[in-house]
C-alpha positions in Angstrom: 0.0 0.0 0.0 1.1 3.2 -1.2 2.0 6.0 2.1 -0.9 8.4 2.4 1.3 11.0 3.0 5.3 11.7 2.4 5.9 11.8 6.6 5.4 7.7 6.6 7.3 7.2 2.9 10.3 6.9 4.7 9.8 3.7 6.1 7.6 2.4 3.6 10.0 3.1 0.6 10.7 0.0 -1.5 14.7 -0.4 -1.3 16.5 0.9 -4.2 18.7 -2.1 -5.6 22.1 -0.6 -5.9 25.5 -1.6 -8.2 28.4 0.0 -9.0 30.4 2.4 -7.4 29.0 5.4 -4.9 31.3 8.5 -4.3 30.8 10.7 -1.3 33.3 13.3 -1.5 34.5 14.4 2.1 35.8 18.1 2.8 37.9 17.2 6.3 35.8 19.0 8.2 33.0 16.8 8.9 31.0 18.2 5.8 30.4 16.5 2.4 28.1 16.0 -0.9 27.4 12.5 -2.0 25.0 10.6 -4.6 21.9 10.9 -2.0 22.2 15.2 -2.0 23.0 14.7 -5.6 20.1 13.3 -6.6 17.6 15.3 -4.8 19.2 17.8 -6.4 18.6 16.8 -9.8 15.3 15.5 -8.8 14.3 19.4 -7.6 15.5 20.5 -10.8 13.5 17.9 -12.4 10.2 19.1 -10.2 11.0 22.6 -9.3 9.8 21.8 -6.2 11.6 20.4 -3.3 7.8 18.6 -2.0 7.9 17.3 -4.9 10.9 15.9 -5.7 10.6 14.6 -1.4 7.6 12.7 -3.0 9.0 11.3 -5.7 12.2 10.2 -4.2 9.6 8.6 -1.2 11.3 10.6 1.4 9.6 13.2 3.7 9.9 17.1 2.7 11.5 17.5 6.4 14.1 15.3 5.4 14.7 16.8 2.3 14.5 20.3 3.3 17.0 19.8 6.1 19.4 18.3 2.9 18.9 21.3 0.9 19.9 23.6 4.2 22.9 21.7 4.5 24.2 21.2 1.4 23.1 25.1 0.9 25.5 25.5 4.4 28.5 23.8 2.5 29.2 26.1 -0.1 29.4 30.1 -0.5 27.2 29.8 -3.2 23.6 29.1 -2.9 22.7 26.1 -4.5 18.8 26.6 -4.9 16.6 29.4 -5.4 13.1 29.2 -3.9 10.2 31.5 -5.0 7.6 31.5 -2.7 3.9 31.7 -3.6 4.9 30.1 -7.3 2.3 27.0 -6.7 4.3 23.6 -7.8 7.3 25.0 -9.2 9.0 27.0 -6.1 12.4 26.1 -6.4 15.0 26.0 -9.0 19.0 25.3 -9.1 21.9 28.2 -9.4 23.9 27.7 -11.5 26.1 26.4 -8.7 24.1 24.3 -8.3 23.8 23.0 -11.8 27.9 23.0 -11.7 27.9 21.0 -8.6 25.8 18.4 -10.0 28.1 18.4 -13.1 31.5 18.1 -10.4 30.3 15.6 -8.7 29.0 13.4 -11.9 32.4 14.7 -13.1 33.7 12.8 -10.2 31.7 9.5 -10.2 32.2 9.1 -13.7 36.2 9.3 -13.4 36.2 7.5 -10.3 34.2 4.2 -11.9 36.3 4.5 -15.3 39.6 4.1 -13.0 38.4 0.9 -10.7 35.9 -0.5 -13.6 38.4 -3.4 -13.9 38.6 -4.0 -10.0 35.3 -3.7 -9.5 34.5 -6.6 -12.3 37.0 -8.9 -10.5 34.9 -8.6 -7.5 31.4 -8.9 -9.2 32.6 -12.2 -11.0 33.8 -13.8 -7.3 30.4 -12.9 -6.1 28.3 -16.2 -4.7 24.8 -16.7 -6.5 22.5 -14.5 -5.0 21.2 -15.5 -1.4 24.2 -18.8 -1.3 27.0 -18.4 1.1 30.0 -19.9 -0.5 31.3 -23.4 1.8 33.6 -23.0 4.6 36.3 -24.9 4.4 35.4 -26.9 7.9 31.7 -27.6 5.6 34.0 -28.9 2.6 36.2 -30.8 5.2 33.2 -32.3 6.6 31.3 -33.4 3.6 
């Protein structure tokens, strides 16, 4: 059953199935942007609306307002631009923060092109799904 409002999507979200490689880029001083702030970024943009990108992304607009104020508290630049009043489309990116979208893909998309190959190694000496691989007391044993 679908939440009846965005407050209880939070813990009735369907878990996103993840692969690859996620970057969060830490600034040594406890702050940082990483694919979660990334993505409700791009999803506001998307919307225009940070209620409706919370919706969409099945988070509550608490949540993501407080991940706008901080990743807005990060930088020197503000990263959105709310309009008050506009019904529906009340928020839009800077263009910092249309550039710190493109960074931080910049980022991701480096970062998997350098470990692609390490990354496959490991995917390939993954079990099948849901089978732990023998212990060698089990093999001994058998």
């Amino acid at each position: 059953m679908a939440p009846q409002n965005i407050e209880e999507a939070d813990e009735t979200a369907a878990p996103r199935p993840r692969d690859g490689l996620f970057i969060r880029v830490y600034f040594g001083d406890g702050r940082h942007v990483g694919p979660g702030m990334i993505e409700l970024l791009e999803t506001i943009r998307a919307e225009r609306s940070i209620l409706s990108a919370a919706r969409r992304m099945g988070m509550s607009y608490r949540r993501a307002w407080l991940l706008v104020d901080e990743i807005g508290r990060n930088f020197r630049e503000p990263v959105v631009e709310t309009h008050p009043g506009r019904r529906g489309h009340g928020t839009d990116l800077t263009p910092f923060g249309e550039r710190l979208i493109e960074l931080y893909r910049e980022i991701e998309q480096h970062s998997a092109a350098a470990t692609r190959s390490a990354v496959e190694e490991l995917r390939a000496a993954l079990s099948p799904a849901g089978r732990a691989p023998e212990t060698t007391r089990e093999k001994a044993e058998g």
